[in-house]
Every structure is written in structure tokens, then in C-alpha cells.
C-alpha positions as CSV (number, residue, x, y, z in Angstrom):
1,X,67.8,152.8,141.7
2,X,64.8,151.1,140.6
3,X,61.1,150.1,141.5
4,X,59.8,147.9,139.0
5,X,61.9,149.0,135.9
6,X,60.7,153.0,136.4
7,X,64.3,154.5,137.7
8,X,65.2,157.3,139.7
9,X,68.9,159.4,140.2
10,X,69.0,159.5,144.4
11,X,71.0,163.0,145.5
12,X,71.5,163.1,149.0
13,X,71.7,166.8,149.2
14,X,72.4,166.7,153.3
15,X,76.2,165.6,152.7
16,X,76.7,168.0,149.7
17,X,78.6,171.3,149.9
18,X,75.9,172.8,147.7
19,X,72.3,172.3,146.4
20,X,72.1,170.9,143.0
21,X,70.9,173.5,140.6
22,X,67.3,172.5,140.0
23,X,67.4,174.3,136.9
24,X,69.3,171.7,135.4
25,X,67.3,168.6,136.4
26,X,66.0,168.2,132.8
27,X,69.7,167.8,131.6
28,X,70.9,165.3,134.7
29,X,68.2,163.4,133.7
30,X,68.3,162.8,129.8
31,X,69.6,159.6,129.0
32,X,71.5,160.8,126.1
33,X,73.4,163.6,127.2
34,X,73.3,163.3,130.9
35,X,73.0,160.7,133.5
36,X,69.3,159.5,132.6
37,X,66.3,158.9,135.0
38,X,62.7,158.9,134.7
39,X,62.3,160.8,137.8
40,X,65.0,162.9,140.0
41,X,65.1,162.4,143.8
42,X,66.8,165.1,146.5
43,X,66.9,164.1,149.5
44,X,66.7,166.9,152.5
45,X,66.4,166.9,156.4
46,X,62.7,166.5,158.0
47,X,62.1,168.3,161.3
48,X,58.6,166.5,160.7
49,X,59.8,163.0,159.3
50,X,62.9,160.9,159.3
51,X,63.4,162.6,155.8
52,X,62.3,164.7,153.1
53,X,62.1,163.8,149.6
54,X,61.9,166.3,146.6
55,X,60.5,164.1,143.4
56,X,61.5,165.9,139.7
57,X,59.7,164.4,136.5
58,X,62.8,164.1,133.9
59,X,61.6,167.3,132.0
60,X,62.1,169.3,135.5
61,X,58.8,169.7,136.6
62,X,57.8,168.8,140.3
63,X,55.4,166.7,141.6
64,X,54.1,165.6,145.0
65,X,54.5,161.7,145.5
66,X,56.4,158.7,143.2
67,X,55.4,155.4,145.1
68,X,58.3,153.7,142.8
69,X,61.0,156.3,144.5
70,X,59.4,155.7,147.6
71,X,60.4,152.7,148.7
72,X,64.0,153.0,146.6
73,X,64.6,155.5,149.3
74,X,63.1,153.1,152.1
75,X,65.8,150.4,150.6
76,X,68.6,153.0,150.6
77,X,68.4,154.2,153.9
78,X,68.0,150.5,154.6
79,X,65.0,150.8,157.6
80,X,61.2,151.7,158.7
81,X,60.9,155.3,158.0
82,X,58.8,158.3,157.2
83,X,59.1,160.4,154.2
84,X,58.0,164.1,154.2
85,X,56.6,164.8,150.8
86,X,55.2,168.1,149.1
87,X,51.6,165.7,149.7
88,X,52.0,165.1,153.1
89,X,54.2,162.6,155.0
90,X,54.3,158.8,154.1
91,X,55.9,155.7,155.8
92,X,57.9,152.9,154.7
93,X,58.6,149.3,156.0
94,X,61.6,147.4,154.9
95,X,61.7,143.6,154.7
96,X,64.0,141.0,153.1
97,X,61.8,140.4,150.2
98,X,60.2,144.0,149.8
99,X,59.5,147.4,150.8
100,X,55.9,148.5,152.0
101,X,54.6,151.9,152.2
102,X,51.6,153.7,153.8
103,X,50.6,156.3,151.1
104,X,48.3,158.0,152.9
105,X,44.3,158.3,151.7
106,X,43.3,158.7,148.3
107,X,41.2,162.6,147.2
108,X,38.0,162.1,145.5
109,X,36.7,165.4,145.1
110,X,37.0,167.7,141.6
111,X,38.5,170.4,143.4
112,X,41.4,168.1,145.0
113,X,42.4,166.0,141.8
114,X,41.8,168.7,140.1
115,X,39.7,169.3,137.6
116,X,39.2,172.5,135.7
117,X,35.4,172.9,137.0
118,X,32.4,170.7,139.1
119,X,32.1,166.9,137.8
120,X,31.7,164.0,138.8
121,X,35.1,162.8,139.1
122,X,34.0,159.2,139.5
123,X,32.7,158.8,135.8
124,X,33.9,161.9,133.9
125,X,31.4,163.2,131.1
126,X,34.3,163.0,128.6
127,X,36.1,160.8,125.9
128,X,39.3,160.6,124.1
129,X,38.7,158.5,120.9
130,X,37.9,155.0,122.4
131,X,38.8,156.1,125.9
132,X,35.5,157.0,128.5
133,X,34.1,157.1,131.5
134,X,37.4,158.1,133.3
135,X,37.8,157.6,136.8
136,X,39.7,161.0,138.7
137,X,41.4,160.5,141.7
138,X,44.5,161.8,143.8
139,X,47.0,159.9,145.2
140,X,49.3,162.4,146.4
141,X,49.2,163.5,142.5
142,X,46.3,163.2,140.0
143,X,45.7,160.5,137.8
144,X,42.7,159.5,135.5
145,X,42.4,155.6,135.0
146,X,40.1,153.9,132.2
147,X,39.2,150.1,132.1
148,X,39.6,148.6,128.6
149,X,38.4,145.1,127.9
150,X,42.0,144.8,125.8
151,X,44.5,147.3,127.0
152,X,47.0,146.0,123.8
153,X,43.9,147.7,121.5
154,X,44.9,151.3,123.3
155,X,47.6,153.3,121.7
156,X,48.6,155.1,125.0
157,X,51.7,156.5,123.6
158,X,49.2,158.7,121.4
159,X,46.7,159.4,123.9
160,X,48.7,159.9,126.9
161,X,50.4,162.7,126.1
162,X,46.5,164.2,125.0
163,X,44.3,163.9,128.0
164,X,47.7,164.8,130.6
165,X,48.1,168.6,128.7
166,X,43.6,168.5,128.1
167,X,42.8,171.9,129.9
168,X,40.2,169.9,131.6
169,X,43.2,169.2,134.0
170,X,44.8,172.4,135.2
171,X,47.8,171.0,136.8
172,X,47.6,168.0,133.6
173,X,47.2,164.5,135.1
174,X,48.6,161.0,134.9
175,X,46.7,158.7,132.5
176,X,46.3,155.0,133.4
177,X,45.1,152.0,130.8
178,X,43.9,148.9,132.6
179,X,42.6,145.6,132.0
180,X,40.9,143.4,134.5
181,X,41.6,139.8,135.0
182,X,40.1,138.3,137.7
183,X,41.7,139.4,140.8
184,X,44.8,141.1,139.0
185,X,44.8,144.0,136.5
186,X,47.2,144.5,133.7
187,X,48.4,148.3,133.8
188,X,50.0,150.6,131.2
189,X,50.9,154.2,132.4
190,X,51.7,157.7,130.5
191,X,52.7,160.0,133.3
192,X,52.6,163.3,133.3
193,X,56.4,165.1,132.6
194,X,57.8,161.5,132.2
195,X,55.8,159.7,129.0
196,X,55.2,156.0,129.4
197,X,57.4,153.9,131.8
198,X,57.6,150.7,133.0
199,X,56.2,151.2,136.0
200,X,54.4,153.8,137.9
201,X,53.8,153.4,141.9
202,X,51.1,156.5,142.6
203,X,49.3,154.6,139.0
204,X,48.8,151.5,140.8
205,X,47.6,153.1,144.0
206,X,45.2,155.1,142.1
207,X,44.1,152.3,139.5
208,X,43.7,149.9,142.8
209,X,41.3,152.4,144.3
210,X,39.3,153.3,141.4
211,X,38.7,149.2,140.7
212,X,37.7,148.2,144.6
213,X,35.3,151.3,144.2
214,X,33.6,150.4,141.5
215,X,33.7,146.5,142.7
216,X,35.9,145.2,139.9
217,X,38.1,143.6,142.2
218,X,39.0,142.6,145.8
219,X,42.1,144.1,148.3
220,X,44.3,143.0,148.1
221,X,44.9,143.2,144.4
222,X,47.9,142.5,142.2
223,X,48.7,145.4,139.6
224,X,50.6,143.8,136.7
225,X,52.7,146.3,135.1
226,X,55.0,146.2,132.1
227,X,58.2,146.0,134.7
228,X,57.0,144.0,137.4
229,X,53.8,143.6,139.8
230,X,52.8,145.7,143.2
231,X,50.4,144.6,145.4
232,X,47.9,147.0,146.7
233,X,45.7,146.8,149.7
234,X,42.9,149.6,150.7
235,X,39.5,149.2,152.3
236,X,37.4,152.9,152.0
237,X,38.0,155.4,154.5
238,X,41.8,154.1,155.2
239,X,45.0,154.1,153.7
240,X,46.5,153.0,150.9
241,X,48.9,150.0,151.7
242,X,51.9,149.7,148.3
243,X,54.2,146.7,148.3
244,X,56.7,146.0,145.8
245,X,60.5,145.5,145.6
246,X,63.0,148.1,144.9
247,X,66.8,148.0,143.4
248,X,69.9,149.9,144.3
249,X,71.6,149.4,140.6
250,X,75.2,151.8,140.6
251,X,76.4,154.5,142.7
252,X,79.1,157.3,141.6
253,X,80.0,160.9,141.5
254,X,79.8,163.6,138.5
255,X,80.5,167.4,138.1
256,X,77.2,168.9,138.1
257,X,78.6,171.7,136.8
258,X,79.4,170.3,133.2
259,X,75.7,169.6,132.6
């Protein structure tokens, strides 16, 4: 499946004989010699949600929410549900035209993005060549966003990969490029474990709350990103409100053992 271009391999591990080897998740995942994903989804029982969901970057590493996978697993269990995540438990709303999820309240704080030691989170004391005056938050995983008059003049695919592993970020981060334009904002993601993908749900979230913050924009507000747009709601002190559409594009069956 799909949201927006940024794909996902779906195990539902409740109707398999075995677990899948998580060992091997960087192998399913490579799009050369294995399946091919940017981020690998396992699907459990909940005895505190309708479901659990285990999220995999591509190189194998785990993470904690994937707005994108999200509602691809709203669209395959095809209803309203919640979502147990390792960051707490999510819900999703299916209509004909999208999906909508609640993804929770967004973490300000340096000790809950985090960051290596006490800053101000909201305007880090840093730089990366061109690239200041970050804004940290956590949406269920961290991400750092920067606002660029002309996000084509940022060579993220050069950067990204050098602010995600900067030891400033003990758990490396997710690194957001975006340009405001009016009431929309054009967004380019790196994300941590995964590189640069079309489309990153949790990036949007974050990039959405760190513009209506700092006044830039209004909720709700359109995120324009290379595979698609989402549209993002939040007000401070609530929720975070994600709508986009999601895409179911083949399903089959493999040997995992010949990975």
C-alpha cells in the first residue's frame, strides 16, 4: 500500500503460523533484492486498541508512529478504528474520499524530542550550512523542521542524512525542508532510517505544528508534498487531526525464508 507515494509492505502477523523474522526486515524491504518498501508494517492483536501496529524503517530500525501507514491500515481493515502504537494509541476514520486520523498531541520539550542536552527546542542555537533556527518537536517520533524562502535552493539529500545521525539528536531525528505559501506549504522530507520519500505523514504533522506556532499559517493547512497533499488541523493544547488518501496497490504471498 500507499499514502501519498511513501509505500509500506502490510504483514498481518495474527493469521500467520509464525512471526516474521525481524532480523530480516532490511532484506524484505530492499527494492532490489527483496520485495521493496520504504517502511515495514506487522500487524498484531490490541487488548488496548482494535489493533497493533509495529512500524520498521527499510534499514530495520523501529520507530514509534508513520501517519502515511496509518491510515493504509485504516483503508485495509476498511473501518473507524484505533491503532496501538509503540507512542501511544491513535484513531482512524474512513470515508469514501479519505482516511482521517487523530495522532494524538505533539511533545515540545528537549527531553521528549529528544535532544542530547537543555535547549530551546523551539529555535535551536544550531546551523547546518544554510539551514537555522530549527524547530524540534515530537509527533509520536522526532523531527526538526526549517523554513526556507526556496526549498528547491536546499540540497536535502546532502543534509538530511547530516543533522538525522548529528549527536545533538540521541535517537537521530527526521529532517523537514519547507516553504511557505500562503496558507499551504511545500514540504521535502529526509527521514530518519528511510532517506528522502515522497511523502512523510508524522513530517507533515510536525511541520503543521511548528508553522501555526510560530503564526506562519492558519489550521487547517494544506502540506504539499512531492507525492500528494495532507491536510492538517491542530489548535494548541489538542490533537493533531491528519487527512489524506491511502492506496491498497497488490497483494501476494512469498517464502520469507529465501530472503
Amino acid at each position: 500500500m500507499h499514502g501519498l507515494g511513501n509505500d509500506f509492505i502490510i504483514v498481518d502477523e495474527r493469521v500467520m503460523d509464525n512471526p516474521i523474522d525481524r532480523d530480516k526486515i532490511a532484506a524484505y524491504s530492499n527494492r532490489f533484492t527483496g520485495i521493496g518498501c520504504d517502511q515495514f508494517i506487522i500487524l498484531n492483536d490490541s487488548d488496548q486498541a482494535d489493533i497493533a501496529m509495529q512500524i520498521y524503517n527499510k534499514d530495520g530500525s523501529k520507530v514509534g508512529a508513520c501517519g502515511n501507514a496509518s491510515r493504509c491500515v485504516v483503508a485495509l481493515i476498511g473501518k473507524d478504528i484505533s491503532i496501538e502504537t509503540d507512542s501511544g494509541i491513535i484513531s482512524g476514520k474512513k470515508s469514501e474520499q479519505n482516511i482521517s486520523m487523530n495522532m494524538g498531541k505533539p511533545s515540545f520539550d528537549w527531553q521528549s524530542i529528544p535532544l542530547a542536552y537543555a535547549m530551546d527546542g523551539s529555535r535551536l542555537p544550531l546551523a547546518w550550512d544554510s539551514l537555522s533556527d530549527g524547530f524540534c518537536v515530537n509527533v509520536g517520533n522526532p523531527h526538526i523542521i526549517f523554513f526556507v524562502p526556496d526549498h528547491e535552493d536546499i540540497n536535502l539529500a546532502s543534509l538530511g542524512p547530516i543533522i538525522e545521525n548529528d549527536t545533538v539528536f540521541p535517537e537521530r531525528i527526521n529532517v523537514n525542508v519547507a516553504q511557505v505559501n500562503g496558507n499551504e506549504i511545500i514540504l521535502h522530507v529526509w527521514e530518519r532510517g528511510a532517506g528522502l520519500t515522497r511523502a512523510c505523514g508524522t513530517g507533515a504533522c510536525a511541520t503543521a505544528v511548528a508553522a501555526l506556532s510560530k503564526k506562519l499559517v492558519q489550521s487547517p493547512v494544506d502540506i504539499i508534498l512531492p507525492g500528494g497533499t495532507l491536510t492538517i488541523e491542530w489548535q494548541e493544547g489538542e490533537d493533531i487531526q491528519m487527512s489524506g488518501d491511502a492506496v491498497h496497490v497488490f497483494q501476494g504471498e512469498t517464502d520469507w525464508d529465501s530472503f
